[in-house]
MDTraj code that builds the backbone (N, CA, C; nanometers):
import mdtraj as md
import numpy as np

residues = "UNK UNK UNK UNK UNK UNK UNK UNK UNK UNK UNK UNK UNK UNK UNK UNK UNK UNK UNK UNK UNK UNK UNK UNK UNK UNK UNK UNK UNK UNK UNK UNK UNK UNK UNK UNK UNK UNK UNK UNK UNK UNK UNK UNK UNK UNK UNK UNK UNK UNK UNK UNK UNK UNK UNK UNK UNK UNK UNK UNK UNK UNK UNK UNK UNK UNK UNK UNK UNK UNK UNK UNK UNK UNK UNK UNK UNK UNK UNK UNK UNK UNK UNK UNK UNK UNK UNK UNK UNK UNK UNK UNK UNK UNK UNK UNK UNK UNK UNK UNK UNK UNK UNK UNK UNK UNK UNK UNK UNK UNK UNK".split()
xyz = np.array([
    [1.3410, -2.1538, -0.4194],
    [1.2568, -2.2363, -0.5047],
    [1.3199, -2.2422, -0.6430],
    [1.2742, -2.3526, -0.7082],
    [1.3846, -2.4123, -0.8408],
    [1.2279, -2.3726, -0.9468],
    [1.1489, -2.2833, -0.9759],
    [1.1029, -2.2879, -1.0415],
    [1.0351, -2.1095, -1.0976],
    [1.0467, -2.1125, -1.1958],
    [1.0249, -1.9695, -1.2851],
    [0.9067, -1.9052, -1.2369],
    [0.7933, -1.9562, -1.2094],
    [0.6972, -1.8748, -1.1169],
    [0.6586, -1.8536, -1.0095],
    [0.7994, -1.8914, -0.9176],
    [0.8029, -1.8070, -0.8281],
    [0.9321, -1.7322, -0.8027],
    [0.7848, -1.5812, -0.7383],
    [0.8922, -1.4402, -0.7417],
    [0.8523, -1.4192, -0.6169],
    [0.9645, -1.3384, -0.5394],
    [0.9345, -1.3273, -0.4198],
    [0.9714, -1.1880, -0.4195],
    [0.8208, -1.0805, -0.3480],
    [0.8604, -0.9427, -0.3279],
    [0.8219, -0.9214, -0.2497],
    [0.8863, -0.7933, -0.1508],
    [0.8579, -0.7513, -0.0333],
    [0.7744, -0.6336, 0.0061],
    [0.6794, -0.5966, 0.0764],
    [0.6211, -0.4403, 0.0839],
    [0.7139, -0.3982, 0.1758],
    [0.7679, -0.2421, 0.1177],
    [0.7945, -0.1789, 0.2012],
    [0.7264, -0.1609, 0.2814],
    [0.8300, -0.1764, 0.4411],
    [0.7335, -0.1607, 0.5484],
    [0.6094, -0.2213, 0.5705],
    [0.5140, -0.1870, 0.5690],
    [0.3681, -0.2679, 0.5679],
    [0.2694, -0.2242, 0.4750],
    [0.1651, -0.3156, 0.4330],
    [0.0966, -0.2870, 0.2998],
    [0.0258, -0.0991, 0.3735],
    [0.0166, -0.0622, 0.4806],
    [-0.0441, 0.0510, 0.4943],
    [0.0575, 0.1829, 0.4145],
    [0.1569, 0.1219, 0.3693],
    [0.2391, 0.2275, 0.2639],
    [0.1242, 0.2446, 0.1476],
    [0.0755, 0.1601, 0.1084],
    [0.0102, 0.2295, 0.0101],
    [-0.1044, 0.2361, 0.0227],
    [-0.2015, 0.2508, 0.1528],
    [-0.3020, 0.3469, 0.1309],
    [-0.2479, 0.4736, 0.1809],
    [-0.1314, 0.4882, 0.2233],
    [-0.1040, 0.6254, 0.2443],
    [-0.0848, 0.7042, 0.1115],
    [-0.0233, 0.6403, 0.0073],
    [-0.0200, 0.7035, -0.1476],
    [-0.1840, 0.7640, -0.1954],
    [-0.2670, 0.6910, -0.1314],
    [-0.4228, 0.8082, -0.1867],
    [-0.4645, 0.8060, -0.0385],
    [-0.4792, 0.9567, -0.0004],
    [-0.5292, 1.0655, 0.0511],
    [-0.6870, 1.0226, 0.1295],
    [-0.7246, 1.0153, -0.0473],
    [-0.8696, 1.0587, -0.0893],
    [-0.9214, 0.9527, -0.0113],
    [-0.8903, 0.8722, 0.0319],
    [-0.9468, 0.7451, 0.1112],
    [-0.9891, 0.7652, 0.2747],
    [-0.9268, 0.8752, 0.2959],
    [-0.9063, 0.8999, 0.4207],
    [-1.0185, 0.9933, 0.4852],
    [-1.0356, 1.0127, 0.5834],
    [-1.0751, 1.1162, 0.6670],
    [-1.0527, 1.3319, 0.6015],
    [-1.0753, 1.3807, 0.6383],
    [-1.0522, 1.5486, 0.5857],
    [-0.9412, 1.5495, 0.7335],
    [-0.9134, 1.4555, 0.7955],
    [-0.8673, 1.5277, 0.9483],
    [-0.7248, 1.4510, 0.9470],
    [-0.8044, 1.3435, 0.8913],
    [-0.6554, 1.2460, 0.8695],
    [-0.5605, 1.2865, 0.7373],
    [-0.6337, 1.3236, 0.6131],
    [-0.5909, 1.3673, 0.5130],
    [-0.4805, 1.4626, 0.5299],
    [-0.5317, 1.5330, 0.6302],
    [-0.4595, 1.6800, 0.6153],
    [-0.3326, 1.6726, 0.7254],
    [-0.3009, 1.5654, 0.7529],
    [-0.2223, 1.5296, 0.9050],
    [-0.1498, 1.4608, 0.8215],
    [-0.1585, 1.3677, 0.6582],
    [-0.0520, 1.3253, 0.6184],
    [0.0773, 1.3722, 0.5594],
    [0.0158, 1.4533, 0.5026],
    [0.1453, 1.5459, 0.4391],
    [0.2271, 1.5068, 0.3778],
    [0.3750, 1.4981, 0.3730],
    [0.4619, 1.4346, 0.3181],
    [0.4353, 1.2939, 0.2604],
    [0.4074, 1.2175, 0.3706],
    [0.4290, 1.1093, 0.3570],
    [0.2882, 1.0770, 0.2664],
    [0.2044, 1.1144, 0.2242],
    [0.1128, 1.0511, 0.0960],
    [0.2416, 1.1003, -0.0270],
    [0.2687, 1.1684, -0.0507],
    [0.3487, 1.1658, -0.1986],
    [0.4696, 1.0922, -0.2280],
    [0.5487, 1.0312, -0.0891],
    [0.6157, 0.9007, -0.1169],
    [0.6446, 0.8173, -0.0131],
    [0.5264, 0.7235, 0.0105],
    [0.4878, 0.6352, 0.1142],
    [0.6107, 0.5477, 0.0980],
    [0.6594, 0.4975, 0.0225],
    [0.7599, 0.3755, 0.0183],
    [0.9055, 0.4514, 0.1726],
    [0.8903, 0.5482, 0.1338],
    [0.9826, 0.6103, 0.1993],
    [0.9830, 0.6724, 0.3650],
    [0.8843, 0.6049, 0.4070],
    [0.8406, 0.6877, 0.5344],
    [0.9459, 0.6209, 0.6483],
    [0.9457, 0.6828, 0.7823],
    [1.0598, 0.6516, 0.8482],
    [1.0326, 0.5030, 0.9008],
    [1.1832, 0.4366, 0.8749],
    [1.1792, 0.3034, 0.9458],
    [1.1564, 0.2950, 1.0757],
    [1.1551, 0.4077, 1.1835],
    [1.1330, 0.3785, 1.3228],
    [1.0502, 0.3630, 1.3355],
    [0.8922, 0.4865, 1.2706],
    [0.7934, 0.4666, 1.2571],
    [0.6641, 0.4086, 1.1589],
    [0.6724, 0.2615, 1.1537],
    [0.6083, 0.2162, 1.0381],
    [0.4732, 0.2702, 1.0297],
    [0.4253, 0.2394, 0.8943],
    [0.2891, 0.3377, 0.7836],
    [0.1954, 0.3470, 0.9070],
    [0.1810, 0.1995, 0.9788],
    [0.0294, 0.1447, 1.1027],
    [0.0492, 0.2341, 1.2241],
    [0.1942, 0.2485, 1.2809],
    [0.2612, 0.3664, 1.3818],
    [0.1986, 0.4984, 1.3577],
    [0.2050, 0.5448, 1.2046],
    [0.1836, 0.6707, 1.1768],
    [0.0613, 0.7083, 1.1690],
    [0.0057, 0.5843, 1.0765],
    [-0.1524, 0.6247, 1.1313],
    [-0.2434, 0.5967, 1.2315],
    [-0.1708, 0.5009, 1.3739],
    [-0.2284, 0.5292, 1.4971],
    [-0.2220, 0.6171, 1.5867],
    [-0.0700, 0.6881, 1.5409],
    [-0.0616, 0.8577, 1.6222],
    [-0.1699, 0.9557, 1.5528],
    [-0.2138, 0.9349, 1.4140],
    [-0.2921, 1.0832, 1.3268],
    [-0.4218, 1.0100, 1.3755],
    [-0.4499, 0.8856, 1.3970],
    [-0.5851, 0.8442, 1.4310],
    [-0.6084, 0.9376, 1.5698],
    [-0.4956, 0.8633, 1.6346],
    [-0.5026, 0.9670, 1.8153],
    [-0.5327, 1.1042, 1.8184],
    [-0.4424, 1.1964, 1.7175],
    [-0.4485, 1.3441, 1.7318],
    [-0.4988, 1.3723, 1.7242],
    [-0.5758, 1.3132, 1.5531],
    [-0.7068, 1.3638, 1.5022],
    [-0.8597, 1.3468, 1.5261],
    [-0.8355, 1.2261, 1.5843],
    [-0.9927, 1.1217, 1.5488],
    [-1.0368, 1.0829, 1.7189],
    [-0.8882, 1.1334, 1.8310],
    [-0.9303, 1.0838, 1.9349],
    [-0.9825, 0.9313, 1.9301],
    [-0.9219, 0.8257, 1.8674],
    [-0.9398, 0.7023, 1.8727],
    [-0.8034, 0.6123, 1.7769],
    [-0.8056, 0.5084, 1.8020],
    [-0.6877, 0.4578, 1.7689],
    [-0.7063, 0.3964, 1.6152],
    [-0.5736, 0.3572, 1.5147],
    [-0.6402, 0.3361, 1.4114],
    [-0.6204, 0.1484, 1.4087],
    [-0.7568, 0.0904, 1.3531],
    [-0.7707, -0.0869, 1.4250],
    [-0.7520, -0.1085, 1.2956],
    [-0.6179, -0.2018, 1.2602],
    [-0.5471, -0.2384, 1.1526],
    [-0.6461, -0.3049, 1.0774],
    [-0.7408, -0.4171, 1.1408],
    [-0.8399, -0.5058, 1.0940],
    [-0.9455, -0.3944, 1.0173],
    [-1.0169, -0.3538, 1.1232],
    [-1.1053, -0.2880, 1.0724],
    [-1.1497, -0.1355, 0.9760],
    [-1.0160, -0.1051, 1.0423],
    [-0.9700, 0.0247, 0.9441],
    [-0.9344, 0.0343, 0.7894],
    [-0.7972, -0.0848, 0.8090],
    [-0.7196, -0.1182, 0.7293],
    [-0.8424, -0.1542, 0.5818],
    [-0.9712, -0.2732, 0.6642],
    [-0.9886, -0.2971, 0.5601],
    [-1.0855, -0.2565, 0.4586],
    [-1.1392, -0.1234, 0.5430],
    [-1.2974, -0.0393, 0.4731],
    [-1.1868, 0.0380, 0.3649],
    [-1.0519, 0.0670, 0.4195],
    [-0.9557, 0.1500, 0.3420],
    [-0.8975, 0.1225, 0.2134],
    [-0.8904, -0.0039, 0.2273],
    [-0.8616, -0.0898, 0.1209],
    [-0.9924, -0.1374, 0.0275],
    [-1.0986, -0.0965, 0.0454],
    [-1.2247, -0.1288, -0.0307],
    [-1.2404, 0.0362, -0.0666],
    [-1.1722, 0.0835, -0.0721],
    [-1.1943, 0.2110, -0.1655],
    [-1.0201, 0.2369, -0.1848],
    [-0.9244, 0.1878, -0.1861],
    [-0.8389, 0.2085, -0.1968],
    [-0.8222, 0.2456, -0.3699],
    [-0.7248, 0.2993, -0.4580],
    [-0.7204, 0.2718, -0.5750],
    [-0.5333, 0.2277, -0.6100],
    [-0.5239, 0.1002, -0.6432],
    [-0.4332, 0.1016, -0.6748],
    [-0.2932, 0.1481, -0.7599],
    [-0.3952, 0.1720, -0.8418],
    [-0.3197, 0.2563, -0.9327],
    [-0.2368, 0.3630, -0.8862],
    [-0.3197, 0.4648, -0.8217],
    [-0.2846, 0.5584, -0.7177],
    [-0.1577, 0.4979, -0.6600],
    [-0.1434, 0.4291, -0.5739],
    [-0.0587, 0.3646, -0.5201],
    [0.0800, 0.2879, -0.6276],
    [0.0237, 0.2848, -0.7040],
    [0.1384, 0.2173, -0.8407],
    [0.1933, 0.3500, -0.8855],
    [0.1784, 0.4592, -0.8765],
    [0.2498, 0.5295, -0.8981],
    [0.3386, 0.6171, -0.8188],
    [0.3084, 0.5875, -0.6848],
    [0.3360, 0.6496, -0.5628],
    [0.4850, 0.5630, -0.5369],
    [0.4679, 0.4612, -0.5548],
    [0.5632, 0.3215, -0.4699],
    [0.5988, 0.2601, -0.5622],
    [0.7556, 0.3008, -0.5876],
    [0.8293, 0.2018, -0.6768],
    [0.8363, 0.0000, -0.6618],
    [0.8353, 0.0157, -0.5146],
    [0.8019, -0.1581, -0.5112],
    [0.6511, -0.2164, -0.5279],
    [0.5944, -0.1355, -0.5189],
    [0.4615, -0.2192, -0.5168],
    [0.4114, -0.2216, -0.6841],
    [0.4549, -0.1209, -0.7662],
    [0.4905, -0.1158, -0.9007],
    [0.5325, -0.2395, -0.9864],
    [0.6923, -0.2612, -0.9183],
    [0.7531, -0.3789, -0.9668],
    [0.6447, -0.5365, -0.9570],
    [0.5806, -0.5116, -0.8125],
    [0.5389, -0.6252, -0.8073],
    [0.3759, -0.6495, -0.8386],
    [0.3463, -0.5406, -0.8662],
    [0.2298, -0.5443, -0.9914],
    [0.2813, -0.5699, -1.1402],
    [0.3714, -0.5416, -1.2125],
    [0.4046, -0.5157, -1.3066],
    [0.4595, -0.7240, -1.3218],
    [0.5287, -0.7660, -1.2356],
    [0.5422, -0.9287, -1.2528],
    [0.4478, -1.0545, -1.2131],
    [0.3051, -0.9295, -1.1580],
    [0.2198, -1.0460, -1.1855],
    [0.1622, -1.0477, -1.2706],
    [0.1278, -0.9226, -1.3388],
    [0.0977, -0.9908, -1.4497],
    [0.1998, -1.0287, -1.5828],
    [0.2875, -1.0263, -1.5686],
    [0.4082, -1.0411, -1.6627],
    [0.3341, -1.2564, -1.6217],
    [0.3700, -1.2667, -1.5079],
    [0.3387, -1.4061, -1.4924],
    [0.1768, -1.4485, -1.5704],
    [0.1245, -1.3736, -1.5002],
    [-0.0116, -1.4328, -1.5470],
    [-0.0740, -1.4020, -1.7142],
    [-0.0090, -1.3011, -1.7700],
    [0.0350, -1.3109, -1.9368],
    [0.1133, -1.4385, -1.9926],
    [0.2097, -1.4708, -1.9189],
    [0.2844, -1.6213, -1.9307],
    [0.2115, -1.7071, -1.9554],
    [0.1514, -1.7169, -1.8572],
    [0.0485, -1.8101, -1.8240],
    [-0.0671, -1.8373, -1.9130],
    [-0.1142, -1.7356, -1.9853],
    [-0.2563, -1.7132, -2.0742],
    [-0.1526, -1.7654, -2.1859],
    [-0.0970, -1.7126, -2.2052],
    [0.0012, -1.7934, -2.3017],
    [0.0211, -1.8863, -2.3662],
    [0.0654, -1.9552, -2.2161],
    [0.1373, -2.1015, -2.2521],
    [-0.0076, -2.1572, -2.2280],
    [-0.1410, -2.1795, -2.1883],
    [-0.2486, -2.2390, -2.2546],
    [-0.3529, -2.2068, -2.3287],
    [-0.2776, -2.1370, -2.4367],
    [-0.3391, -2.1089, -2.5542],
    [-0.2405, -2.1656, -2.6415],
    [-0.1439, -2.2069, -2.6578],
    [-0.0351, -2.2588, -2.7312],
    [-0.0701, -2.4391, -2.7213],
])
top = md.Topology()
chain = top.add_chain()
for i, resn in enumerate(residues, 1):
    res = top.add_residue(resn, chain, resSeq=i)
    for name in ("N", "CA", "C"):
        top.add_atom(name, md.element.get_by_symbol(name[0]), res)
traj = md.Trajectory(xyz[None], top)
């Protein structure tokens, strides 16, 4: 694209990288089954993506599978981003250029 507002960024892996960055969102069964991987989600293994990892800790722990739809999205209604902005260098960047854009933007119609 030939034009300044648009940026194109990628989530590592799948947006479930960063509810793995807060814990606190989770289960006490699931919590404690994440381990590593809540303190740097960007980084978790490429064989097994974030949704992989938490349908095996759903299995171990919860005896039920974890349903991307429905899971994903009670998880994300208590999610805190911030949390996650500090966890994940990309999801950082691409918080940090929207609003760089949308400061632009307030900007240029107030001028």
């Amino acid at each position: 694209m030939n034009d300044s507002r648009f940026v194109q960024h990628f989530a590592v892996h799948e947006i479930e990288a960063w509810l793995l960055a807060d814990p606190s969102i989770f289960t006490s069964e699931v919590r404690d089954a994440l381990g590593r991987w809540a303190r740097n989600p960007e980084s978790i293994d490429f064989d097994r993506p974030p949704s992989k990892l938490l349908e095996q800790i759903y299995a171990d722990n919860l005896q039920r599978g974890y349903q991307k739809v429905t899971d994903g999205t009670n998880l994300f209604r208590q999610f805190d981003p911030e949390i996650a902005r500090g966890k994940c260098p990309q999801l950082a960047s691409f918080l940090d250029e929207l609003v760089g854009l949308a400061k632009a933007a307030l900007k240029n119609r107030t001028n």
